[in-house]
C-alpha positions in Angstrom: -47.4 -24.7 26.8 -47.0 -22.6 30.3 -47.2 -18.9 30.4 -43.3 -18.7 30.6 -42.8 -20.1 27.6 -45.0 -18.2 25.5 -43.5 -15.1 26.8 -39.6 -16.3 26.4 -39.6 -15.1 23.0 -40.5 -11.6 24.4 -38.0 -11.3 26.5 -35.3 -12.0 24.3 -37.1 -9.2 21.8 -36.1 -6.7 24.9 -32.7 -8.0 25.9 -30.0 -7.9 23.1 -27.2 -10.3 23.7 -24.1 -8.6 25.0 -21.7 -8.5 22.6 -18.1 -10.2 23.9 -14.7 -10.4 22.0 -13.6 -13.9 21.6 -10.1 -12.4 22.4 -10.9 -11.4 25.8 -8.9 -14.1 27.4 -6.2 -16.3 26.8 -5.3 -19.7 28.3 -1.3 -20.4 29.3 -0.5 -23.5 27.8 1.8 -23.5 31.0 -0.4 -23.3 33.4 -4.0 -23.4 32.0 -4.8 -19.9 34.0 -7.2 -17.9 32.6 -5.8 -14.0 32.2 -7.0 -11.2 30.8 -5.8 -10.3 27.2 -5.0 -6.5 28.5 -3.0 -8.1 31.3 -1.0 -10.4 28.9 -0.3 -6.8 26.7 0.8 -5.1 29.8 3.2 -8.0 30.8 5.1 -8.4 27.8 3.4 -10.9 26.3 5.0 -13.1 29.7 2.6 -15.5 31.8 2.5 -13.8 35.4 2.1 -16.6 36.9 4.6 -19.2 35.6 6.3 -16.9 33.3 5.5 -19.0 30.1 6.2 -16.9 27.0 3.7 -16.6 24.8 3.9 -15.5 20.8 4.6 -12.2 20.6 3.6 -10.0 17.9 6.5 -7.9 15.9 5.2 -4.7 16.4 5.2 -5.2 20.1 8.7 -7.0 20.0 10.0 -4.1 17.6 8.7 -1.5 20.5 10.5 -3.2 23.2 13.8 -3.5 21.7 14.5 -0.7 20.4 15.1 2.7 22.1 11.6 4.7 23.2 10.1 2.4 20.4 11.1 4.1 17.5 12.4 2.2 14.5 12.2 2.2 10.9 10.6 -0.8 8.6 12.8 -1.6 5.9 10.1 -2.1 2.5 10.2 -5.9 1.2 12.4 -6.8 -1.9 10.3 -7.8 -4.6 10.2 -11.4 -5.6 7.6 -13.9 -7.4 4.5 -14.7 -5.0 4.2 -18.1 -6.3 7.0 -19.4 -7.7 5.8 -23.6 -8.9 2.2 -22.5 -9.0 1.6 -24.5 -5.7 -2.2 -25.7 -5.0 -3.3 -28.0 -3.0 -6.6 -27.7 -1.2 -6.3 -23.8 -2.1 -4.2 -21.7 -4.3 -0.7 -21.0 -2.7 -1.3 -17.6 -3.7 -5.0 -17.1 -2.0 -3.0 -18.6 1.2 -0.8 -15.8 1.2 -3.6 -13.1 1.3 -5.3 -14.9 3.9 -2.1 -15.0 5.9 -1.5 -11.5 5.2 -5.0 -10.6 6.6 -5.2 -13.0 9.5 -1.1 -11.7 10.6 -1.6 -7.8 9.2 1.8 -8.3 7.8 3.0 -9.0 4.3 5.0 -11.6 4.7 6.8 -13.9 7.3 9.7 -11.4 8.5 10.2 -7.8 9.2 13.3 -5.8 8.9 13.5 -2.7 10.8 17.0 -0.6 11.6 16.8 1.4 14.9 19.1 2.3 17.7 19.5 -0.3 21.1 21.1 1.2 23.8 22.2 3.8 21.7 23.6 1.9 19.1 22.3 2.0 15.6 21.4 -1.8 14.9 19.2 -4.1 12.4 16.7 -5.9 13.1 14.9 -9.4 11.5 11.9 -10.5 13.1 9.3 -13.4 11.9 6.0 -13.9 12.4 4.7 -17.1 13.1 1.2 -15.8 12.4 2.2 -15.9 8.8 1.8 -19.5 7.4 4.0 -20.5 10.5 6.8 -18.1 10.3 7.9 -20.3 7.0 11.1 -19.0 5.1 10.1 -18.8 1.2 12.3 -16.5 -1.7 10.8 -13.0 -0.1 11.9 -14.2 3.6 15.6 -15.1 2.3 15.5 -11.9 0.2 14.4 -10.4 3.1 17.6 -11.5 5.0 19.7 -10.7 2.6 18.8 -6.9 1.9 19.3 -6.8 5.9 22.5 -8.6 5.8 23.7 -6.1 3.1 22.2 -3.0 5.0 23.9 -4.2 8.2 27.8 -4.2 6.9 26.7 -0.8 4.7 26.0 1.2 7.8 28.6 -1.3 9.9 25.4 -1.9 12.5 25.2 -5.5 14.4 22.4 -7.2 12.9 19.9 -9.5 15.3 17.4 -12.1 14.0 14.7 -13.2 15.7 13.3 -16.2 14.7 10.2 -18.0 15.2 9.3 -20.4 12.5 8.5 -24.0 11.4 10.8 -24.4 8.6 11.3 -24.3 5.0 7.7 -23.0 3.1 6.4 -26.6 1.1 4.7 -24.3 -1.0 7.8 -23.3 -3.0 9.3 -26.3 -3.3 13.5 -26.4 -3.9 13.3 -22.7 -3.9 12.6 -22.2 -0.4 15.1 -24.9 0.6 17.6 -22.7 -1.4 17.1 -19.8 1.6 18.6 -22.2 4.2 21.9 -21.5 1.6 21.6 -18.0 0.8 20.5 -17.3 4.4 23.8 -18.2 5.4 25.8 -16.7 3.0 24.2 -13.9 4.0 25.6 -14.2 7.9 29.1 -14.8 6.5 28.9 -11.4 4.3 28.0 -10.2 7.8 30.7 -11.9 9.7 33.6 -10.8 7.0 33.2 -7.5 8.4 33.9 -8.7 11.9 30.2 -7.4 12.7 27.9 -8.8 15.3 25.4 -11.2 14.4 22.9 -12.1 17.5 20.4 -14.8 17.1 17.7 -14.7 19.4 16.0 -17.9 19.1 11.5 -17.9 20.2 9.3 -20.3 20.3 9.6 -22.5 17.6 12.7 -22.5 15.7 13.2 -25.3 13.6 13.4 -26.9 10.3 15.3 -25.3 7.8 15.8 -21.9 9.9 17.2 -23.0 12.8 19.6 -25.5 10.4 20.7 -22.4 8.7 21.2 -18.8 9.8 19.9 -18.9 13.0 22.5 -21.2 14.3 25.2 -19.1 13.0 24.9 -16.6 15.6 28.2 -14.9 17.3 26.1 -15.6 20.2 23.0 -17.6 20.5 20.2 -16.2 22.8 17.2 -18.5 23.8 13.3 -17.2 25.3 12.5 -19.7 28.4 11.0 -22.9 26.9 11.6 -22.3 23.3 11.3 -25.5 21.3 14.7 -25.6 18.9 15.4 -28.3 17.2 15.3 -29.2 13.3 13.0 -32.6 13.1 9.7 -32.8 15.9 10.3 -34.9 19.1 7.9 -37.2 17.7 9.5 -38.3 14.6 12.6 -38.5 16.1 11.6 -40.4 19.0 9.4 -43.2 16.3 12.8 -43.2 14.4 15.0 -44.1 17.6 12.5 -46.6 18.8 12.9 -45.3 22.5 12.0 -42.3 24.6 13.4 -38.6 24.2 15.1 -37.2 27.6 12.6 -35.0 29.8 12.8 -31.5 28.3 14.0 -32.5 25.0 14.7 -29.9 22.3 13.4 -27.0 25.2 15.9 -23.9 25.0 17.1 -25.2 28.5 17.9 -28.2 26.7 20.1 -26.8 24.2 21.7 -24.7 26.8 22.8 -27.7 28.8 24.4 -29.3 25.5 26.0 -26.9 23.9 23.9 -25.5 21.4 22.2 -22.3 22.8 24.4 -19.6 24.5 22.3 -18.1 27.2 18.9 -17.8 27.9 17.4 -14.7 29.0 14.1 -13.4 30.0 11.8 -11.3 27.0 12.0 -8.4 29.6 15.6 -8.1 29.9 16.6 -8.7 26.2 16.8 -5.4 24.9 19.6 -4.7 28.0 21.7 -7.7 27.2 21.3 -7.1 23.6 23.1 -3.9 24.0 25.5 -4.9 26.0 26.3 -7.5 24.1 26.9 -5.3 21.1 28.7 -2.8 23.0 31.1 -5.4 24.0 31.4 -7.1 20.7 31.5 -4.0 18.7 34.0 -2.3 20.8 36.5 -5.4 20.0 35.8 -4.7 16.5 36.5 -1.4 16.8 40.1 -2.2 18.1 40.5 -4.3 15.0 39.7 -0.9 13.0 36.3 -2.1 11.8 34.0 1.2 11.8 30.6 0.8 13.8 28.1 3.8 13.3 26.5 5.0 16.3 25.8 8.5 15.5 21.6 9.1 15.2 22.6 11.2 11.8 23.1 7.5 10.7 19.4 6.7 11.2 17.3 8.1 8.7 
């Protein structure tokens, strides 16, 4: 044994191990540069150099689209947490607190009301933190309380989606959202009110076969993956390879599907000028939209 090795331990007595968040950087999955978390925060969430959008999270979303980032959050309906008394390698219901610590939100979606561009609008925004954004009862109750507040005030009403699907974990009854969920848009629609859908990365499954297709118009981030089955399974069911960029927003764009895609920065300003267009129609038909901040409270 040398003299340096006797006196390691010593050292490392004296010199404490700096202590280093494991959140300090991120990786794009775009293009595999390394940038600083701040950076990312500062940018919108937006890759700087390839402009790959990353997950967002709803408080920062929330802040950007609505005026000086002041909204209000709309409280949850109440609804059974576990409906079929789901387990399978845990309960479903010790998923859901685990979810609710890991996201810091209570459930999948958030409904907020708020003015954009000076118009009084609402707002439904998933988290794909929470157990992947999945719609269960509380996410389709969710929808429709803001369905109901939206043609109650007469305010356009946005979704935002970003989820996997339907939530296994309840079983039929979160396959029956992808029905309510849309009667939900047609309550919306039967008052000649605007209903935006702004499709993130992912939206599929049962979401983005319901609702979230049902938009007046249909808004896509860069590079979202939409689609209702994976590339993968389709492709093993065809037996033969997917076009390049298959099921990408700019995909859907090109076919039909998706209306326009537009850059997270620049949402909030067609977002309102999308409303003030459509809402100005519906005013001619005699349809009363609120715009008035006394409406906001």
């Amino acid at each position: 044994m040398n003299w340096f090795t006797q006196l390691r331990p010593k050292i490392r007595s004296f010199v404490k191990k700096s202590d280093v968040p494991d959140n300090l950087w991120a990786k794009c999955p775009g293009c595999e540069q390394m940038i600083f978390s701040k950076d990312l925060d500062s940018q919108s969430y937006v890759c700087r150099y390839c402009q790959h959008h990353f997950q967002i999270p709803v408080t920062k979303r929330m802040a950007m689209l609505f005026d000086n980032a002041e909204y209000s959050v709309l409280p949850m309906p109440s609804v059974i947490s576990d409906p079929i008394h789901f387990k399978d390698q845990k309960r479903y219901v010790d998923r859901l607190k685990d979810a609710s610590a890991k996201s810091g939100s209570g459930e999948a979606i958030t409904v907020a009301k708020g003015y954009i561009n000076g118009r009084l609008c609402m707002v439904s925004c998933f988290n794909f933190s929470f157990i992947g954004g999945s719609m269960g009862i509380a996410v389709g109750e969710a929808l429709l309380m803001a369905a109901q507040e939206s043609v109650s005030l007469g305010a356009p009403y946005i979704v935002i989606p970003s989820s996997g699907g339907a939530r296994m974990q309840e079983g039929i009854l979160s396959l029956m959202q992808m029905a309510r969920s849309v009667i939900a848009v047609i309550r919306v629609k039967e008052k000649k009110i605007p209903f935006i859908s702004v499709m993130t990365h992912p939206t599929t499954g049962g979401v983005a076969a319901s609702f979230a297709a049902l938009g007046d118009i249909i808004i896509a981030e860069p590079n979202a993956i939409i689609g209702f089955t994976g590339a993968r399974v389709i492709q093993e069911t065809l037996k033969r390879p997917l076009p390049d960029g298959f099921q990408t927003a700019e995909f859907q764009k090109a076919h039909g599907f998706v209306d326009m895609i537009v850059h997270r920065t620049e949402l909030k300003s067609v977002i309102g000028n999308i409303c003030s267009i459509l809402c100005h129609e519906s005013d001619k038909s005699g349809t009363t939209f609120l715009s008035s901040p006394s409406a906001f409270a």
